[in-house]
N, C-alpha and C positions, 0 to 999 in steps of 0.2 A: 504494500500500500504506500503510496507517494504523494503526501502532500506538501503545494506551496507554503512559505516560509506563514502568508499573510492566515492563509485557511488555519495552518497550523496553532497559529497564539488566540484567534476566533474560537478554538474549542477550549473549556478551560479543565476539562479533565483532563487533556491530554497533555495542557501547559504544566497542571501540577504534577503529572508525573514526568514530564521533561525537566520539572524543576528537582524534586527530588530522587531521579534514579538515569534518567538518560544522559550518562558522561558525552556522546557523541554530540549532542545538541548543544550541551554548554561550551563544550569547545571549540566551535563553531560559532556561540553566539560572544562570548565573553571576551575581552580586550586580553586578560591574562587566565591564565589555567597553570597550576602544575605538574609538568608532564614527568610522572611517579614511574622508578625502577627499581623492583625488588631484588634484591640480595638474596642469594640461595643460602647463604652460610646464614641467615636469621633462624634459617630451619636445621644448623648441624649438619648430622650426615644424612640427613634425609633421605630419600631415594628420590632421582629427580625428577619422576611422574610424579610424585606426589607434593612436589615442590612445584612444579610447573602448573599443577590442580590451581593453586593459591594464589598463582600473580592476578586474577582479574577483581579475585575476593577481594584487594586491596587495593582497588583501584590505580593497580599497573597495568601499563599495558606492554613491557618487557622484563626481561629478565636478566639479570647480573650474573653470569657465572662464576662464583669464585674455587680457589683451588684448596685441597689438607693446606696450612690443619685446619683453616677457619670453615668449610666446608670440603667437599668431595664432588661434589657434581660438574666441576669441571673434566675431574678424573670418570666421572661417570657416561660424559657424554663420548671422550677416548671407545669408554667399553660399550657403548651401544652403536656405536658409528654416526657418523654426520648424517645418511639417510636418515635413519631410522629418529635422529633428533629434531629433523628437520618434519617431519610424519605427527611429533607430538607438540611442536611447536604451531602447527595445522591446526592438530585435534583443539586446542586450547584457545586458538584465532588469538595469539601473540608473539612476540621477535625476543630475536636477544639482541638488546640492547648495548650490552656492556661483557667486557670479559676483566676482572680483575688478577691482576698479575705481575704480583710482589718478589714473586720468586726466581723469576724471569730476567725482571729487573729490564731497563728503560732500553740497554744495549741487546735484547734479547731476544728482540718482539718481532721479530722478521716471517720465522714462520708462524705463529700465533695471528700476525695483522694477513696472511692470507690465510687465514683457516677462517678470520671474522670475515674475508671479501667473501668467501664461498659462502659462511652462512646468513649473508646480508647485516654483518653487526660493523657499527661505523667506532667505536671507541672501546678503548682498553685502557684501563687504569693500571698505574704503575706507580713505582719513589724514584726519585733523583740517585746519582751518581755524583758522590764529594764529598770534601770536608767538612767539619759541621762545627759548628759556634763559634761562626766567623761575625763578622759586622761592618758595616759600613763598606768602603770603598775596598777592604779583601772580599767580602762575601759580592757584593757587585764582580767585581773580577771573576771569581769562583765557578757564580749562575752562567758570566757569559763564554767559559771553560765549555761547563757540561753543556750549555744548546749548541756549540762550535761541535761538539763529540755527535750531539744528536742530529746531526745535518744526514748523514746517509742513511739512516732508520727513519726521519723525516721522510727520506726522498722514499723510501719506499711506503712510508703514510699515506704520499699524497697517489701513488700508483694503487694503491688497495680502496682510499676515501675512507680512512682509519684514523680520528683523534688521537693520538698520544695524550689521555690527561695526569697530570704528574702531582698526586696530592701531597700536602703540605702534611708531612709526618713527622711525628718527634723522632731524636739523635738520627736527623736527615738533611741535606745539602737545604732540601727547599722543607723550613719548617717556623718560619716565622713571619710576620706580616712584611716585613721589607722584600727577604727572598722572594715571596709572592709577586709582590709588585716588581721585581727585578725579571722574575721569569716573563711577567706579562710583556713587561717593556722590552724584551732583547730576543723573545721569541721572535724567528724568522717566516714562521709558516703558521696558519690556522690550523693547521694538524698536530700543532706541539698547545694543549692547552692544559688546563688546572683543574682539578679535583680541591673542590674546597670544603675542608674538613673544620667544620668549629670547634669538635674536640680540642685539637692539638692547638687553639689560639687560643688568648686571652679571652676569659667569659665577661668581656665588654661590652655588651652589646651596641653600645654607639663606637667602639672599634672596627667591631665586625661588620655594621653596615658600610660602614664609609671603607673600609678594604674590599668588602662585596661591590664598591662602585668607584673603585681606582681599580681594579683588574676584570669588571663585567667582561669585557671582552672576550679574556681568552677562559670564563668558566664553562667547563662540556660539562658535570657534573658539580650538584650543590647536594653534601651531605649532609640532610635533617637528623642532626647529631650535637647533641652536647654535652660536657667534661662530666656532669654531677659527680661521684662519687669514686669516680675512673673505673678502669677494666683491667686493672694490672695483679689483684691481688683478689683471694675469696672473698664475697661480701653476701648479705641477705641479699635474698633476691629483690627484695625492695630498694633496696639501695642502689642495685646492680642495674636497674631499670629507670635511676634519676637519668642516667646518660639520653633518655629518649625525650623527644619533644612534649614538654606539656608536661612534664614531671618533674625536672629538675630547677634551677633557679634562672635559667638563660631565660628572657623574653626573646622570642625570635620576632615582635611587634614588628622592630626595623629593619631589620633584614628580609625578610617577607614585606614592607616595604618599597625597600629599594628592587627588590626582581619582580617586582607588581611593576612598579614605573617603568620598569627597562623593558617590560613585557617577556622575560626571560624563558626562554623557549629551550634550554638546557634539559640534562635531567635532574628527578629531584629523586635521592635515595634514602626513605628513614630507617636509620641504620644506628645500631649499637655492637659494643661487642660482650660477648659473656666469659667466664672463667669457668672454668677452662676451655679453651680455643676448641672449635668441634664440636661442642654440644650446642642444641637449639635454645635460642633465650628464652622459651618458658618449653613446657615438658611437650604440650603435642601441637601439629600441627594447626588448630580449629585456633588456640591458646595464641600463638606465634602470629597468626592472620588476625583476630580479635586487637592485641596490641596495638599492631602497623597500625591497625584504622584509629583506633583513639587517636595516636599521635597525629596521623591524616587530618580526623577532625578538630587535632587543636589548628593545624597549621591552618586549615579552611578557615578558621573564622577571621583571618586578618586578611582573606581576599575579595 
C-alpha cells in the first residue's frame, strides 16, 4: 500500500503510529535522527544468529563486529563463511556496518578493508600507532608521524570506500582532546576518520561538546559511552552499568546538541564495557537489548 506524503498525515491513526513505531518515516521526515550501531560484544560470546536477532530490537539498523576477547562473532562469521553471513544479514533486513579491530591495529587493515568491500561494510574501527603522553608541539609532531605511516592503508581505504576511524583510547598515541583535534587537522583523506569515545575524555560535558565541534568533521562513529564507575576492575553490576547513557553522571544534553545542529549523519554506538572482557553486560540476550533501549531512550529525548 502507497501512500502520498499529504494522504498520509490526513489519516491520524496512521500518523500516531508513524509517530511512535515507524523509524523509516521519521527518518525521512526529521532534520536529524540517530543513525544507531550495535556492538556484538554487548552480547559476549553470543552466537551470532542470535546477536544478529537483536540489532533491529534496538533500533539498529547494523551491526558492529567485534573480535575475542570482547566478543567472538567476528571469529564467528571466519567459521560460517561470508555467504552464508551475508544469507542472515538478509534474513534480518540489516548490514554491517562497522568491523572493530584493535588487534589488527591501524597498519593491519588491508585484508580486513577488502573483506568489508565484499560484504558492503564502509568503516572499521581501530587505535593509533605511537608514543603516548606526549603534548603540545611533540604530540602535534607525533599524530603527523602516524597519518604520514597511514598514507598507503589510506590509499587502499579509498580503493575498498572503507573509513579508517581511529578512537581516542587510553595509554594511546590518539587519547586526549588535543590528539583529536590534531588527527582531524592533519588527516589527509576522508577515509582516515575518528571514533569518538567519551569514556577515555574528561567527563566535561561543555569539553566534550565543543571537541565534538572542533573535529565534527572527521567523526564516522560517536560512542554513546560514559566513564561512571570504569571497566577496569570487578564492580556491582550497578555500578558496572553507570558507564551507559542515562545512568551515570555525564549529561550528554550538549553533545547531542551539537550532532543535532550539525545534523550528524555518522554512527551512533551505545556501548559499554563489562568485567571481565567476553561476557555479555547483563546475563541474557532479551536483558542486553532491554538496556540498549533505555539508554536509546535517554538519548531521544534531547532530539
Amino acid at each position: 500500500m502507497t501512500l502520498n506524503r499529504r494522504s498520509f498525515f490526513q489519516s491520524s491513526s496512521l500518523a500516531a503510529l508513524a509517530l511512535s513505531s515507524s523509524q523509516s518515516f521519521l527518518h525521512a521526515a526529521d532534520k536529524f535522527h540517530f543513525k544507531y550501531l550495535l556492538a556484538s560484544c554487548m552480547y559476549g560470546y553470543t552466537s551470532l544468529q542470535d546477536v544478529l536477532a537483536e540489532v533491529t530490537k534496538t533500533g539498529a539498523t547494523a551491526i558492529d563486529l567485534w573480535p575475542k576477547v570482547h566478543g567472538n562473532q567476528r571469529e564467528q562469521l571466519d567459521e560460517i563463511g561470508e555467504e552464508k553471513f551475508v544469507q542472515h544479514l538478509k534474513q534480518h533486513q540489516i548490514s554491517l556496518g562497522c568491523i572493530t579491530q584493535y588487534k589488527l591495529g591501524p597498519f593491519g587493515l588491508q585484508d580486513e578493508m577488502r573483506l568489508a568491500r565484499r560484504l558492503g561494510c564502509k568503516t572499521i574501527v581501530t587505535g593509533a600507532k605511537g608514543p603516548t603522553n606526549l603534548a603540545g608541539a611533540e604530540l602535534k609532531k607525533a599524530v603527523g608521524i602516524f597519518v604520514e605511516e597511514m598514507k598507503p592503508h589510506l590509499a587502499v581505504a579509498e580503493e575498498t570506500g572503507v573509513t579508517i576511524a581511529v578512537e581516542n583510547h587510553a595509554k594511546n598515541l590518539i587519547d586526549s582532546p588535543d590528539s583529536l583535534r590534531y588527527l582531524a587537522e592533519l588527516s589527509p583523506s576522508k577515509h582516515l576518520g575518528i571514533a569518538f569515545a567519551p569514556y577515555h575524555l574528561p567527563q566535561d560535558e561543555s569539553l566534550l561538546a565543543q571537541l565534538l565541534r572542533d573535529v565534527y568533521e572527521s567523526i564516522a562513529v560517536f560512542y554513546a559511552w560514559e566513564h561512571g564507575n570504569g571497566c577496569m576492575v570487578k564492580l556491582p553490576k550497578e555500578e558496572e552499568l553507570l558507564q551507559m547513557p542515562g545512568r551515570g553522571k555525564l549529561d550528554f544534553t550538549s553533545m547531542v546538541s551539537v550532532l543535532k545542529e550539525k545534523n550528524y549523519q555518522g554512527w551512533t554506538e551505545i556501548f559499554m564495557h563489562p568485567f571481565p572482557r567476553g561476557i555479555p553486560i547483563l546475563e541474557t540476550p532479551k536483558e542486553v537489548t532491554s538496556e540498549i533501549n533505555r539508554a536509546r531512550a535517554y538519548l531521544e529525548t534531547f532530539v
